[in-house]
C-alpha positions as YAML, in Angstrom:
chain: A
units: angstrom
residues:
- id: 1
  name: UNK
  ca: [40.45, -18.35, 25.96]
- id: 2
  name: UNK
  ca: [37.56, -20.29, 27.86]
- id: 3
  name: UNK
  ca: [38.77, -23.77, 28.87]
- id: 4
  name: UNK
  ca: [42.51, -23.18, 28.08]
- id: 5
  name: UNK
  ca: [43.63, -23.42, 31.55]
- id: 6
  name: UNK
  ca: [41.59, -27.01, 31.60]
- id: 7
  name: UNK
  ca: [43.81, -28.21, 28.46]
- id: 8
  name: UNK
  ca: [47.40, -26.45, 29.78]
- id: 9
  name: UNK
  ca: [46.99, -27.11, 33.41]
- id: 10
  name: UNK
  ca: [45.25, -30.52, 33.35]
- id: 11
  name: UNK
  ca: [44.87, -32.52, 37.41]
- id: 12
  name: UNK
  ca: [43.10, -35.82, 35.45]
- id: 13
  name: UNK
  ca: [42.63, -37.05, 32.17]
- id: 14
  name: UNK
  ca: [40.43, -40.08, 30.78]
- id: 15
  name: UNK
  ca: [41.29, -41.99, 27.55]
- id: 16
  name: UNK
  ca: [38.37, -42.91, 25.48]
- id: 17
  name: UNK
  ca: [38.93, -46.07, 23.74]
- id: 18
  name: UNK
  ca: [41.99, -46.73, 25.99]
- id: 19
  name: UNK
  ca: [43.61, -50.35, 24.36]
- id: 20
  name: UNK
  ca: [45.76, -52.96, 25.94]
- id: 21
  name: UNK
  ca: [47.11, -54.10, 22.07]
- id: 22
  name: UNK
  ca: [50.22, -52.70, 21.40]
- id: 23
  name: UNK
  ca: [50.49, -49.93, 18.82]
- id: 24
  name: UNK
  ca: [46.65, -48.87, 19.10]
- id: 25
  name: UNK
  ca: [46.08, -45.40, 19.55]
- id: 26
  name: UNK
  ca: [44.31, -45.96, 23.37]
- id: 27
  name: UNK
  ca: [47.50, -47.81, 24.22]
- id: 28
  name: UNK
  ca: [50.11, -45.53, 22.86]
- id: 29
  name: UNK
  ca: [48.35, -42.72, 25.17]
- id: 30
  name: UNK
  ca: [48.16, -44.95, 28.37]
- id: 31
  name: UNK
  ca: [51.85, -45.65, 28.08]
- id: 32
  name: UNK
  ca: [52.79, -42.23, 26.86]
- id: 33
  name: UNK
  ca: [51.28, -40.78, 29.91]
- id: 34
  name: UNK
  ca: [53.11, -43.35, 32.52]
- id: 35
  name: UNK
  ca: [56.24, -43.08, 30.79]
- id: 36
  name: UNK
  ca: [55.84, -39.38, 31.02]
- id: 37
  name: UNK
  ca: [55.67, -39.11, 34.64]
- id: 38
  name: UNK
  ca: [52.18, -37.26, 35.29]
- id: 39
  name: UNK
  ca: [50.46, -37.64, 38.68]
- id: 40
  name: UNK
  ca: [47.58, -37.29, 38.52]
- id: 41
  name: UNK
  ca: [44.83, -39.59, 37.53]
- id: 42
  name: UNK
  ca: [44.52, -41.54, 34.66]
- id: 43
  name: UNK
  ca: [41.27, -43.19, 33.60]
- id: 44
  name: UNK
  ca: [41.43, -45.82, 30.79]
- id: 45
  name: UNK
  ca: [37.45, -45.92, 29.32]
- id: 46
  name: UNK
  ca: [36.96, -49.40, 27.65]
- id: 47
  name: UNK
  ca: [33.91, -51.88, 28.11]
- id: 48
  name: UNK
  ca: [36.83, -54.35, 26.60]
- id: 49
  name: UNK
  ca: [39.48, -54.51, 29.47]
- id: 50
  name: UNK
  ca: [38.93, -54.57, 33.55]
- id: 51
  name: UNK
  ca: [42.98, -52.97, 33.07]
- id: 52
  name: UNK
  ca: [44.69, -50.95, 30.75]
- id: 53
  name: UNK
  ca: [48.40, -51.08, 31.07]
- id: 54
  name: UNK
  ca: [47.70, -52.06, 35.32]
- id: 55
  name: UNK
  ca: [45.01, -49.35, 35.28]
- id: 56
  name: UNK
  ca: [41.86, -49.83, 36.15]
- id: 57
  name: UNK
  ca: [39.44, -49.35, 33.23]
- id: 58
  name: UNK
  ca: [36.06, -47.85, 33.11]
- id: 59
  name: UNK
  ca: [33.10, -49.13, 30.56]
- id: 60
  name: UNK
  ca: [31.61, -46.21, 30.21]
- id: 61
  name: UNK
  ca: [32.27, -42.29, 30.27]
- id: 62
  name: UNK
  ca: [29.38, -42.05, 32.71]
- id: 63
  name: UNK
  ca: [31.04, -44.44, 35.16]
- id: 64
  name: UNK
  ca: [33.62, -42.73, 35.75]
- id: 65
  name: UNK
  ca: [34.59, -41.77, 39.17]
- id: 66
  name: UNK
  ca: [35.17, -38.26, 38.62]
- id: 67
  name: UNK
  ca: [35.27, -35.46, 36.10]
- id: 68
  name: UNK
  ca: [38.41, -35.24, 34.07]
- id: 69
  name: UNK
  ca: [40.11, -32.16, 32.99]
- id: 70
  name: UNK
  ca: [41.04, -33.37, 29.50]
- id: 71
  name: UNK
  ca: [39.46, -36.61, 27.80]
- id: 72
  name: UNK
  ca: [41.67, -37.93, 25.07]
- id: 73
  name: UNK
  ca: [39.47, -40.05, 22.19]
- id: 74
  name: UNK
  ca: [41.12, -42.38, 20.37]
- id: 75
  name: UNK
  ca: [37.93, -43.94, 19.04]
- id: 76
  name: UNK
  ca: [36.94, -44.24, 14.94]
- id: 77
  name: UNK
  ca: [35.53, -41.42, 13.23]
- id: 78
  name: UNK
  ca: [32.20, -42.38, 13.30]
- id: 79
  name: UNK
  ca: [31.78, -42.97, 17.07]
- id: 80
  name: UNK
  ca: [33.35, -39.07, 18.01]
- id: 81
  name: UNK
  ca: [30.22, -37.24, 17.96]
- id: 82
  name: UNK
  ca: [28.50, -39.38, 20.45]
- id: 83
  name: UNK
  ca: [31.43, -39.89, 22.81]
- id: 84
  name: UNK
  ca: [31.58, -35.97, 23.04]
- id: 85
  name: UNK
  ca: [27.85, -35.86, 23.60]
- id: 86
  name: UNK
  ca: [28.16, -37.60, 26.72]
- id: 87
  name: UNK
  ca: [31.47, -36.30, 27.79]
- id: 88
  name: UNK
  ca: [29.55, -32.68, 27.71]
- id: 89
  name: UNK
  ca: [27.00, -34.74, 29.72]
- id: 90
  name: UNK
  ca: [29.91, -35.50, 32.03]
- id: 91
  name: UNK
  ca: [30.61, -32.17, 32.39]
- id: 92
  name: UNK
  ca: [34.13, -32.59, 30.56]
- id: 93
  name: UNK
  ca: [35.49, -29.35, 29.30]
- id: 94
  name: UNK
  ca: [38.08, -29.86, 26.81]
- id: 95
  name: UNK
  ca: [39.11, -32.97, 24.53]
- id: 96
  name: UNK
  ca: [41.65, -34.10, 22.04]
- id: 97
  name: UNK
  ca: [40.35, -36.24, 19.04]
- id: 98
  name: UNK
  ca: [42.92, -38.14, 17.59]
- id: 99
  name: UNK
  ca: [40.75, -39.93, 14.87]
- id: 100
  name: UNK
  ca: [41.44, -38.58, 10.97]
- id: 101
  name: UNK
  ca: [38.12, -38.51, 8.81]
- id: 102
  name: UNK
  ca: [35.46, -36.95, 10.51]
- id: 103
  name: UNK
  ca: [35.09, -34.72, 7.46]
- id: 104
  name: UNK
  ca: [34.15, -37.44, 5.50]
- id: 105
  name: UNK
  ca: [32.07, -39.87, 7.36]
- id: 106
  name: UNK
  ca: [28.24, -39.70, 7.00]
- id: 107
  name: UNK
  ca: [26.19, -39.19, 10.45]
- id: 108
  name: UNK
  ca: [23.18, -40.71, 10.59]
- id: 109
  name: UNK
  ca: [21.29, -37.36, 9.38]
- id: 110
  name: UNK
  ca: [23.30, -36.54, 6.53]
- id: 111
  name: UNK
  ca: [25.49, -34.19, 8.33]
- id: 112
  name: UNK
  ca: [29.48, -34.54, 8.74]
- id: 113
  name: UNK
  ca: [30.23, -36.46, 11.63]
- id: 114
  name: UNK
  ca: [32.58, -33.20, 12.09]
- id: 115
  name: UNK
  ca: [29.37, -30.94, 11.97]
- id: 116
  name: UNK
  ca: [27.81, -32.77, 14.01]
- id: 117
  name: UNK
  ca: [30.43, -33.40, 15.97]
- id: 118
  name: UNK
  ca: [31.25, -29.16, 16.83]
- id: 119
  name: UNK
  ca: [27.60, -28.21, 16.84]
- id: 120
  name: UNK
  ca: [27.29, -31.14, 20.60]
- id: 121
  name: UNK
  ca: [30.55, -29.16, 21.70]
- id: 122
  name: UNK
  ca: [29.15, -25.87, 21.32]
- id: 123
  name: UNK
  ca: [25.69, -27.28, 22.83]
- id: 124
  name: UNK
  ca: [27.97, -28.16, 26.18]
- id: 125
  name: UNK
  ca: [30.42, -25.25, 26.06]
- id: 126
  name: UNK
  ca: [33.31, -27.48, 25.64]
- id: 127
  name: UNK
  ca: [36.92, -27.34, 23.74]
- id: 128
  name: UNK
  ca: [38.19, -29.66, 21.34]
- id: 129
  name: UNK
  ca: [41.27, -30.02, 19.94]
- id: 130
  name: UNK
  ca: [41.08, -31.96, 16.52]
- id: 131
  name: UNK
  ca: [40.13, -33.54, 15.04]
- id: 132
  name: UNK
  ca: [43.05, -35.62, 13.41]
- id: 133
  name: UNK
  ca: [45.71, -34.36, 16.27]
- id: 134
  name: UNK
  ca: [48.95, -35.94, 17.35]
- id: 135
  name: UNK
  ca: [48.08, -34.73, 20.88]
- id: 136
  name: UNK
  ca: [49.49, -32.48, 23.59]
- id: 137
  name: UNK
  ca: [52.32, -32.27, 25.33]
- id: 138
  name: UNK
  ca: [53.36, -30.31, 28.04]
- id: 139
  name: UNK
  ca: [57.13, -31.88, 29.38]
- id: 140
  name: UNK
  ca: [56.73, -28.92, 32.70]
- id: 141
  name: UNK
  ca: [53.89, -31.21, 33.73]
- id: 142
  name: UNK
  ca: [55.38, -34.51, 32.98]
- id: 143
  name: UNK
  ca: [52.42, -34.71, 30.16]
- id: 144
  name: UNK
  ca: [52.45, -36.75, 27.17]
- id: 145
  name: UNK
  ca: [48.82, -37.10, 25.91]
- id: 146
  name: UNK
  ca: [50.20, -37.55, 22.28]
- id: 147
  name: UNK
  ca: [50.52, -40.63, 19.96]
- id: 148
  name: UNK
  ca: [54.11, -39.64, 19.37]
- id: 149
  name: UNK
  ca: [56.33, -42.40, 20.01]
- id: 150
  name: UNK
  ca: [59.14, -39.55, 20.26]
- id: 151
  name: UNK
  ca: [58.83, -37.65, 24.44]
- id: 152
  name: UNK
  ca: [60.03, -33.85, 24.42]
- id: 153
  name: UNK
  ca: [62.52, -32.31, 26.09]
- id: 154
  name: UNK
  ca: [61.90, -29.75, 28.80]
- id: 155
  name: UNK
  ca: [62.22, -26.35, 27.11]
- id: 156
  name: UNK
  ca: [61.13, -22.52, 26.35]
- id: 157
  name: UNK
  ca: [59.85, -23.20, 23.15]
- id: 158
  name: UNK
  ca: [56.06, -23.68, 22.51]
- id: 159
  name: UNK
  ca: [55.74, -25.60, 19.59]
- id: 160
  name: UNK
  ca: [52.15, -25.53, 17.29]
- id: 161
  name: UNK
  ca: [51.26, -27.45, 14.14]
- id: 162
  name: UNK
  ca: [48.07, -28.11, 11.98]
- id: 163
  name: UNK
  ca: [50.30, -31.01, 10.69]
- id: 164
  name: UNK
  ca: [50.98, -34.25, 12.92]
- id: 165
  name: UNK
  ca: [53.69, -35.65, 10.38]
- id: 166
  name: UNK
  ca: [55.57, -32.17, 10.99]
- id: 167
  name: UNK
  ca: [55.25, -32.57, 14.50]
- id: 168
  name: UNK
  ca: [57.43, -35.65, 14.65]
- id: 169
  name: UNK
  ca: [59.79, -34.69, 12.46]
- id: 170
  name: UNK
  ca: [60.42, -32.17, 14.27]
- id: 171
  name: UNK
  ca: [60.40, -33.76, 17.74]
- id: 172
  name: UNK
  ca: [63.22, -36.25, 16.35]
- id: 173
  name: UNK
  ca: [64.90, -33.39, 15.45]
- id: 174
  name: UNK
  ca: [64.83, -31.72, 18.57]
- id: 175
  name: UNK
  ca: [65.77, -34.88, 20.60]
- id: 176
  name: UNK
  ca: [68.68, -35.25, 18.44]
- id: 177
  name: UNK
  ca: [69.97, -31.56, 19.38]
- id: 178
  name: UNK
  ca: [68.88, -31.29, 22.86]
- id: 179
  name: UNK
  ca: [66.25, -28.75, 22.27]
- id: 180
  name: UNK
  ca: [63.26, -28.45, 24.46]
- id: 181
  name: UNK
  ca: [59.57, -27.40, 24.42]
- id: 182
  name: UNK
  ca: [57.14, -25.49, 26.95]
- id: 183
  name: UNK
  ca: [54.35, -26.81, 25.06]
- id: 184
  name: UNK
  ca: [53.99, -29.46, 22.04]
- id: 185
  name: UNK
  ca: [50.46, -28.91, 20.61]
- id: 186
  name: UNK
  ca: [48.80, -30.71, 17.36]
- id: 187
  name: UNK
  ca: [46.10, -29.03, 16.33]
- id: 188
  name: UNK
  ca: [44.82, -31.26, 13.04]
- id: 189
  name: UNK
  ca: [41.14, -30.12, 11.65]
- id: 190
  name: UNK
  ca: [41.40, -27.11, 14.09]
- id: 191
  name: UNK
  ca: [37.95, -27.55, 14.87]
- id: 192
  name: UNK
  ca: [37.51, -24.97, 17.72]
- id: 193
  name: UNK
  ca: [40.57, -24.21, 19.13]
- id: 194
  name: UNK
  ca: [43.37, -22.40, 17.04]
- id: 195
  name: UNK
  ca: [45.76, -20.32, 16.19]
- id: 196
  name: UNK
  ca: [44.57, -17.13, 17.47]
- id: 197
  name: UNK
  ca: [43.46, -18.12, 21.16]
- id: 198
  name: UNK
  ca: [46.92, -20.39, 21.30]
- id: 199
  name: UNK
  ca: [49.17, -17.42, 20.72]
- id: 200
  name: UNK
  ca: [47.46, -15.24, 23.05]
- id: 201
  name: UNK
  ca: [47.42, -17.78, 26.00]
- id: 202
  name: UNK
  ca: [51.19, -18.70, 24.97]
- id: 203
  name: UNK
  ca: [52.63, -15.05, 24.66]
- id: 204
  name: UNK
  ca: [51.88, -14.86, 28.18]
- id: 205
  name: UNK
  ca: [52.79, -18.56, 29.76]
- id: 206
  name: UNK
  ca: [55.53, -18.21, 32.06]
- id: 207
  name: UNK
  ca: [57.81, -20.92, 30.51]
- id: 208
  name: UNK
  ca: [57.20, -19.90, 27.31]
- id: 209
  name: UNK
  ca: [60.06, -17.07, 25.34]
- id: 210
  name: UNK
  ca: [59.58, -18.09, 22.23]
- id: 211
  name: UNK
  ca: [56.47, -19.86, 19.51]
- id: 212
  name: UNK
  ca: [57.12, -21.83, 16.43]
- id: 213
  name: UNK
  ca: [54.40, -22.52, 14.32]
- id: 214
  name: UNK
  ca: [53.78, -24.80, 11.18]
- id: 215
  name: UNK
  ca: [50.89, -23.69, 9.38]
- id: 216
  name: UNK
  ca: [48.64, -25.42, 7.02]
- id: 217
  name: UNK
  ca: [46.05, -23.16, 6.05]
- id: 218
  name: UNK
  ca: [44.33, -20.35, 7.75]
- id: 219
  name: UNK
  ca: [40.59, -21.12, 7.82]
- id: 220
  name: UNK
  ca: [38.88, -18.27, 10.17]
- id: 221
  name: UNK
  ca: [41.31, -15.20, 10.51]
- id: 222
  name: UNK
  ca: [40.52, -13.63, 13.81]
- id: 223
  name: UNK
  ca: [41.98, -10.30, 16.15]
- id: 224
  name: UNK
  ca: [44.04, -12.24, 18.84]
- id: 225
  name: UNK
  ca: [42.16, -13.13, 22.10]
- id: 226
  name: UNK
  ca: [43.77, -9.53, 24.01]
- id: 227
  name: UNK
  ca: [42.26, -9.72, 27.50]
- id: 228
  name: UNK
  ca: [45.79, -8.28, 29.66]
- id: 229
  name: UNK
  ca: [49.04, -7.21, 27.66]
- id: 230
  name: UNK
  ca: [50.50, -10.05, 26.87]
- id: 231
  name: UNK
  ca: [54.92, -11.03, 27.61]
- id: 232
  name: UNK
  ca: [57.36, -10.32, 24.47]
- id: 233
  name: UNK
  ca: [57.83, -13.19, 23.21]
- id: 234
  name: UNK
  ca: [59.62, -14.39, 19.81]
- id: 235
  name: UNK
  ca: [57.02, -16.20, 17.09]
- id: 236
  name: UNK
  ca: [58.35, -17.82, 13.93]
- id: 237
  name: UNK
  ca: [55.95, -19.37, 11.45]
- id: 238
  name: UNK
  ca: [56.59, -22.38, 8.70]
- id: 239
  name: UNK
  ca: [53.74, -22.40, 5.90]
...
């Protein structure tokens, strides 16, 4: 469960490819995380914009003024690999990749921009979350690092999904019944981070009683992350 606490307990977070044009993917996170109340810092990354949303905007991960917690990329495909290059540079621990496609698109050395793109974040020990993810949110923190255009209410439910369709279906559907989350999680490609590790850390997260899960397919099984006895907590799963 290295770097967990990083993704769940986040002080700053940096958008990568942050966007002042409506509906983009780097705007949609900007405003998500204002409208969502979190306090600590947030640091647009564009070479396009001096502001994102009446933030001041960085060109370049390296100029940034500190390390975040969590980086966010809402970049294309074929950029991903790079960008996490020199957020392990940084010395950023975990990130969320939004993009879809990484499987597909050709890096420059015949790989998967996905291969590459996991063997750079093992090379700097860091977590990723993606690709293809809706995002994270955590409503105890005031945290809405997704592309949802649907918030989540404050709950007891931890909520996990490979899919990011499911995810808001079922937010709508929650909204509309007054049902609320400890934790929202997309997971997409489940590159690194997944099932097993998310269970474990969310069996024993104090606002958590209860983990829903929508599962795709199961790509690595693995023994659950056991490193203390973990809370009883209900788990219902949706193949």
């Amino acid at each position: 469960m290295i770097g967990l606490d990083s993704l769940f307990k986040p002080k700053s977070i940096a958008v990568i490819g942050a966007s002042d044009t409506p509906g983009r993917a780097g705007n949609v996170i900007i405003r998500n995380l204002q409208s969502g109340g979190f306090n600590g810092p947030i640091m647009p990354v564009t070479p396009k914009y001096q502001a994102v949303a009446g933030i001041l905007a960085y060109p370049t991960i390296d100029s940034l003024p500190l390390v975040p917690d969590l980086a966010v990329l809402c970049t294309q495909a074929c950029r991903n690999s790079e960008l996490i290059r020199q957020l392990g540079e940084k010395g950023v621990k975990v990130a969320i990749i939004l993009a879809a496609g990484m499987k597909k698109t050709q890096h420059h050395d015949g790989r998967t921009e996905f291969e590459v793109m996991r063997e750079i974040a093992s090379q700097y020990a860091m977590r990723v979350i993606g690709p293809n993810s809706l995002g994270l949110i955590l409503p105890w923190l005031n945290l809405n690092a997704s592309f949802s255009p649907i918030p989540a209410n404050k709950g007891n439910i931890a909520f996990v999904s490979q899919s990011a369709a499911v995810c808001t279906t079922i937010l709508d559907w929650a909204r509309n019944r007054r049902i609320g989350f400890s934790t929202f999680i997309s997971l997409g490609e489940a590159s690194d981070i997944d099932f097993p590790e998310l269970l474990d850390y969310l069996s024993r997260e104090s606002k958590t009683d209860a983990i829903m899960l929508y599962i795709d397919n199961i790509q690595t099984p693995a023994p659950l992350y056991r490193q203390h006895e973990p809370r009883l907590v209900t788990a219902a799963c949706w193949f």
